[in-house]
Structure formats: structure tokens, C-alpha cells
BANU-389341 format. One record per residue (C-alpha): residue in three letters; x, y, z. Coordinates in steps of 0.25 Angstrom, whole numbers, plus 2048, in hexadecimal, padded with zeros to 3 digits. Example, Ala and Ser with C-alpha at 12.3 -4.5 7.8 and 13.67 -1.06 7.14 Angstrom:
residues 2
ala8317EE81F
ser8377FC81D
This chain:
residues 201
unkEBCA2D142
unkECCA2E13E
unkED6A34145
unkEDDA41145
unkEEBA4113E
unkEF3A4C142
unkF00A5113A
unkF0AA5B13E
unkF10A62133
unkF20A5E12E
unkF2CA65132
unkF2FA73130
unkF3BA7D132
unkF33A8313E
unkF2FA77145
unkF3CA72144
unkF41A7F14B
unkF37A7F155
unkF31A8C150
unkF20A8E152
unkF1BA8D145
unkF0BA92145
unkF08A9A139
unkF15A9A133
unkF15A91125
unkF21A89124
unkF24A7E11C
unkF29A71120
unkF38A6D120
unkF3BA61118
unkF3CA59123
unkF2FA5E127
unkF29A59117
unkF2EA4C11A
unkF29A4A128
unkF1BA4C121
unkF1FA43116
unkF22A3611F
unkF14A39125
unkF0EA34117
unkF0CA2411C
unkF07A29128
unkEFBA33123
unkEFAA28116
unkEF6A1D121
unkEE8A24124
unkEDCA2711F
unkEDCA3611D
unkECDA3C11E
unkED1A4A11E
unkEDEA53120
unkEDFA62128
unkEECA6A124
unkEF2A7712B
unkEF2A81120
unkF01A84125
unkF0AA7F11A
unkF13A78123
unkF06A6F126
unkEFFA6F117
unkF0EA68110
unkF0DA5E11D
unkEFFA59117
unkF03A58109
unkF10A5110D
unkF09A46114
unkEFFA45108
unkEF3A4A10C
unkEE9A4D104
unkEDDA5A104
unkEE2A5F112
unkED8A6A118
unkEE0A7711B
unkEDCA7C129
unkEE1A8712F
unkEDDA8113D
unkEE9A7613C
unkEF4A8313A
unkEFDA84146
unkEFDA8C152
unkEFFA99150
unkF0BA9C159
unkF09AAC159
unkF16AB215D
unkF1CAA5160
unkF1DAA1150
unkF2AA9D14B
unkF30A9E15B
unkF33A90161
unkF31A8C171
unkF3EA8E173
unkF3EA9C16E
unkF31A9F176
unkF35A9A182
unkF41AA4184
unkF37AAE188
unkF2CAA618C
unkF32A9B193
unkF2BA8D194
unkF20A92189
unkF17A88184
unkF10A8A178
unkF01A8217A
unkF03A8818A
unkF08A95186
unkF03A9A178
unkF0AAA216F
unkF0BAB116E
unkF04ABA165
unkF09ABB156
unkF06AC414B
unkEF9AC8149
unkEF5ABD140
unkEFBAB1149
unkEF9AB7157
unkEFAAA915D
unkEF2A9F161
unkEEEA98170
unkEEEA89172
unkEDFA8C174
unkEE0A92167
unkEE7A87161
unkEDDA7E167
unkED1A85161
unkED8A82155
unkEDAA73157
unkECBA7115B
unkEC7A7714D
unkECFA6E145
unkECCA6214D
unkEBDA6414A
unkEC1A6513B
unkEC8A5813E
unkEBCA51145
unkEB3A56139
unkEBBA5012F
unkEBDA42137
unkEAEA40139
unkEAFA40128
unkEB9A37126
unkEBFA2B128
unkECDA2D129
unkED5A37133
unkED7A45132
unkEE5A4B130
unkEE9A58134
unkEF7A5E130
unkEFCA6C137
unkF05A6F142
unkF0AA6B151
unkF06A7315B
unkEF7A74154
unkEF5A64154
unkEFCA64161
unkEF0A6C166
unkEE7A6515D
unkEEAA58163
unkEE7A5D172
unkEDAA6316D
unkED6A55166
unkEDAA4D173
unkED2A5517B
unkEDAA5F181
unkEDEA6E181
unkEE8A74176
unkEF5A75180
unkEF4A67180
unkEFAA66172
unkF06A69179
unkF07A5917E
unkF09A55170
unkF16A5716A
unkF14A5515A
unkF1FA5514E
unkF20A5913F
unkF1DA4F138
unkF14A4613F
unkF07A3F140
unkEFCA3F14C
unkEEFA3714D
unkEE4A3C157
unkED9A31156
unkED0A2D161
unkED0A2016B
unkEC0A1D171
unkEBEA2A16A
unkEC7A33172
unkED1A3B16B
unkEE2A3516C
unkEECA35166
unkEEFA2915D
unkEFDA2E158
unkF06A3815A
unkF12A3D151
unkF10A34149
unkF1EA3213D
unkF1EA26135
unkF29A1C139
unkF36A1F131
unkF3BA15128
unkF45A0C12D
């Protein structure tokens, strides 16, 4: 069975700035184009059996940039959904909420089509994709590749080693860079983590 590559969308204005970006589709930055770019030897070096993408267009260019090819749209893989905390950064929260965490926290509600989601919530989401992703690993040969958003494979990768969804919160991940979740005497690792090709000298 193959591993699980992880890829955190490129760059975007937002991220940059620090603001929560749930449902809210913006585009990458330039610099956020070529982080996926430099990813291509990376992705190219593996077999690729199969390909999940965030229908979140931030997500879907990453995948085309790295060359991907007939990448499933789930709606699972979108980001968190951030409720009234979209577009607000931690420092911004924290003036009237002081020492607010988000995967101990939560969010607070949004409008009444993104009322926000728990970390449970988040999980429950995470478990549904990984099922897809075990699915689709015992019928291939080659690794699963999943493209979407930080805090949600943040969660996902707890849920995947086993552990609750506030645990994500131990695994810092950047735009722009690769993760592998394989298995060692068939227990869930991590086998890489933000992983960026080595720049040229």
C-alpha cells in the first residue's frame, strides 16, 4: 500500500496577512503560483495512483500547477470554516479574547450559511476523507495525493496518527510544501514534513 502525500496550497494575500481564510476564494499570489511550481520534481518523482483536490480555487490552480492530472473534487478537503472569525487574524481575536486558540477554542458563529465548525467537526470531516483515501490506496499502486488547506490537513494528520482533531495544532504547515504520511510495522508516521525542494545553488 502507498503513502499519503499531503500538499498545502501556494501563497495567497490572506495567508500572507494572517487572515482566516475558510470559504472565502482567493486566488494565489504570484509568489504563491511559483511555490507550487517548484513543487513539480517533487510530485513528478512518485507514482501517483489517484488525486483529491479542495474545490476552493486557491486549492484547484495549486493541483494544475504541480501537473496533476484527473484530480477528484471533494468538498470534504475545503478548509475550516471559520464562522465569524473569517478574514480576522489571531492577533485581531485575541484583543477581546485573550490567549484564544483556535483547535482549543473554536470559532464563533457566522452567517447563516458558514456558522462555523468545531475541531470535532473538522475531525468528522477528516475521518470521511481518509476513508476515501484508504479506498483508493487498496486499488492502487502508487500514493494518494491530496491538495487543500492548513488547518484542515493539520487535523487530518492528527486523525491519521491516531489522535484527536486539537492535536493538528502540533503541526505547524507552510504554502507551498509537501507531507508524506506512510506507515512503519504498519502504524501510521510521519515520513516527511514540509517538504521544499532544495534550491538551486
Amino acid at each position: 500500500m502507498g503513502d499519503l502525500f499531503l500538499v498545502r496550497h501556494g501563497e495567497t494575500e490572506w495567508s500572507r496577512s494572517g487572515r482566516h481564510t475558510g470559504y472565502t476564494d482567493v486566488p494565489l499570489t504570484e509568489r504563491g503560483r511559483e511555490e507550487a511550481r517548484r513543487l513539480v520534481p517533487l510530485i513528478r518523482s512518485h507514482r501517483i495512483g489517484a488525486v483529491f483536490v479542495s474545490p476552493l480555487q486557491r486549492a484547484r490552480e495549486t493541483a494544475e500547477l504541480i501537473g496533476v492530472q484527473d484530480a477528484r473534487v471533494d468538498s470534504d478537503l475545503r478548509e475550516w470554516d471559520y464562522g465569524g472569525y473569517e478574514g480576522v487574524t489571531t492577533v485581531e481575536i485575541q484583543r477581546t479574547r485573550p490567549g484564544w486558540f483556535l483547535f482549543t477554542d473554536g470559532v464563533v458563529p457566522g452567517p447563516p450559511a458558514h456558522p462555523g465548525e468545531t475541531p470535532e467537526q473538522v475531525g468528522e470531516r477528516a475521518d470521511r476523507v481518509l476513508s476515501k483515501v484508504d479506498a483508493a490506496l487498496a486499488n492502487t499502486e502508487g500514493v494518494v495525493l491530496l491538495v487543500a488547506h492548513g488547518h484542515f490537513l493539520r487535523v487530518l494528520t492528527a486523525r491519521r496518527l491516531g489522535l484527536a482533531p486539537e492535536a493538528g495544532a502540533l503541526f505547524q504547515l507552510a504554502t507551498g510544501t509537501v507531507c508524506r504520511l506512510g506507515t512503519e510495522h504498519g502504524r501510521p508516521v510521519i515520513a516527511g514534513w514540509n517538504i521544499r525542494p532544495t534550491p538551486q545553488a
